[in-house]
Backbone as a ProteinNet text record, in pm:
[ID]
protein_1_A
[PRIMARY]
XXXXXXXXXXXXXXXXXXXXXXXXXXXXXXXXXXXXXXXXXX
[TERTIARY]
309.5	360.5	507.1	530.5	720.2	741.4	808	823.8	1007.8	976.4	1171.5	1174	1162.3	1253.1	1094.9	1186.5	1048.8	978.2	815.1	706.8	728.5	756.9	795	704	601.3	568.2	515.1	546.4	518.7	448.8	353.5	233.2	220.1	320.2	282.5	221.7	224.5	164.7	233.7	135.1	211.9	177.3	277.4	245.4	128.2	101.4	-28.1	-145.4	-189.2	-259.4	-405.4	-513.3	-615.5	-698	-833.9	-950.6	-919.3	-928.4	-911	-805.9	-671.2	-555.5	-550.5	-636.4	-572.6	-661.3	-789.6	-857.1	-841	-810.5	-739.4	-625.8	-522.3	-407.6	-465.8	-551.5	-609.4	-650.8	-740.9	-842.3	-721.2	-631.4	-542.8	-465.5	-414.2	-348.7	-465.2	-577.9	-692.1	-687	-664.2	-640.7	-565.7	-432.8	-292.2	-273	-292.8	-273.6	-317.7	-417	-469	-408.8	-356.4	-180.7	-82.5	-98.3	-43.8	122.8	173.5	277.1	336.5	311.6	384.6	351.5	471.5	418.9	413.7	291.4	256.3	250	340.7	268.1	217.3	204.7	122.8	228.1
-257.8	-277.9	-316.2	-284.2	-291.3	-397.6	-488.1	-544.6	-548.8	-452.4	-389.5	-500.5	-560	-654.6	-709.5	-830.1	-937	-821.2	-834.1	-774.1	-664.1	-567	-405.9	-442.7	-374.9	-326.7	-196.3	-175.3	-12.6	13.2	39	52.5	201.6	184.3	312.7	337.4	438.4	435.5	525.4	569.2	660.6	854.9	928.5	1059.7	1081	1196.4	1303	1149.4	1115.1	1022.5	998.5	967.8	1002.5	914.8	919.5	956.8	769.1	681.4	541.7	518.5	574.1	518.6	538.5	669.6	623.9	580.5	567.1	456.8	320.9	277.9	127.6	119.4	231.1	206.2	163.4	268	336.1	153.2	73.7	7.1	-164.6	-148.5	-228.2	-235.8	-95.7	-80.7	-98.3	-61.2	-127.3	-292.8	-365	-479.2	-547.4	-461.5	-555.8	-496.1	-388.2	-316.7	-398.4	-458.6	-574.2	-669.1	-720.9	-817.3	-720.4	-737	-672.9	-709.7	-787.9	-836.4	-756.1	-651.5	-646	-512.6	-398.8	-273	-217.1	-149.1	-102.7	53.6	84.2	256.3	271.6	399.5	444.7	538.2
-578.5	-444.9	-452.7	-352.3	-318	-179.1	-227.1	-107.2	-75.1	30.8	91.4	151.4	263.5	309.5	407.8	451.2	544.1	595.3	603.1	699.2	653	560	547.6	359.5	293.9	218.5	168.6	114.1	14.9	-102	-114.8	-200.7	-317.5	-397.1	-490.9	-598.7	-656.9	-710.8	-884.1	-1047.9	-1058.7	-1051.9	-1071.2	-1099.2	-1149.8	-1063.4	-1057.3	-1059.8	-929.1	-935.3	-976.6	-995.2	-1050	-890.9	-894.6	-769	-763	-822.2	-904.2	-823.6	-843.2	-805.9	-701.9	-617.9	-472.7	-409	-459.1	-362.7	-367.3	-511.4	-500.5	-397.8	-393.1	-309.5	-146.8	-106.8	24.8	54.4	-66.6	-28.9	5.8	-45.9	-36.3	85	95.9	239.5	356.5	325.4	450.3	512.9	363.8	366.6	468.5	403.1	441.7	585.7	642.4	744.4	867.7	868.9	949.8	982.8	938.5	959.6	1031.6	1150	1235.4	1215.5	1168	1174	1012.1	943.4	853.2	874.9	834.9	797.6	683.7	677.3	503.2	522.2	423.1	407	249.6	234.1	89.9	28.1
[MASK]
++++++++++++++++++++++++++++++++++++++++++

């Protein structure tokens, strides 16, 4: 995760991702996405 500036995070990941990496990402951004007060992308 990347944290750009207050309330703004970014969740990456690396090249050619495997089934693992993007559901951990997916299952994380489910998380944080709920905190309405910060924005997350993938």
């Amino acid at each position: 995760m990347v944290f750009l500036k207050e309330g703004y995070i970014s969740i990456l990941s690396h090249l050619n991702p495997d089934a693992d990496t993007l559901g951990t990402a997916l299952g994380i951004y489910a998380l944080l996405v709920k905190d309405k007060s910060k924005k997350v992308e993938v």
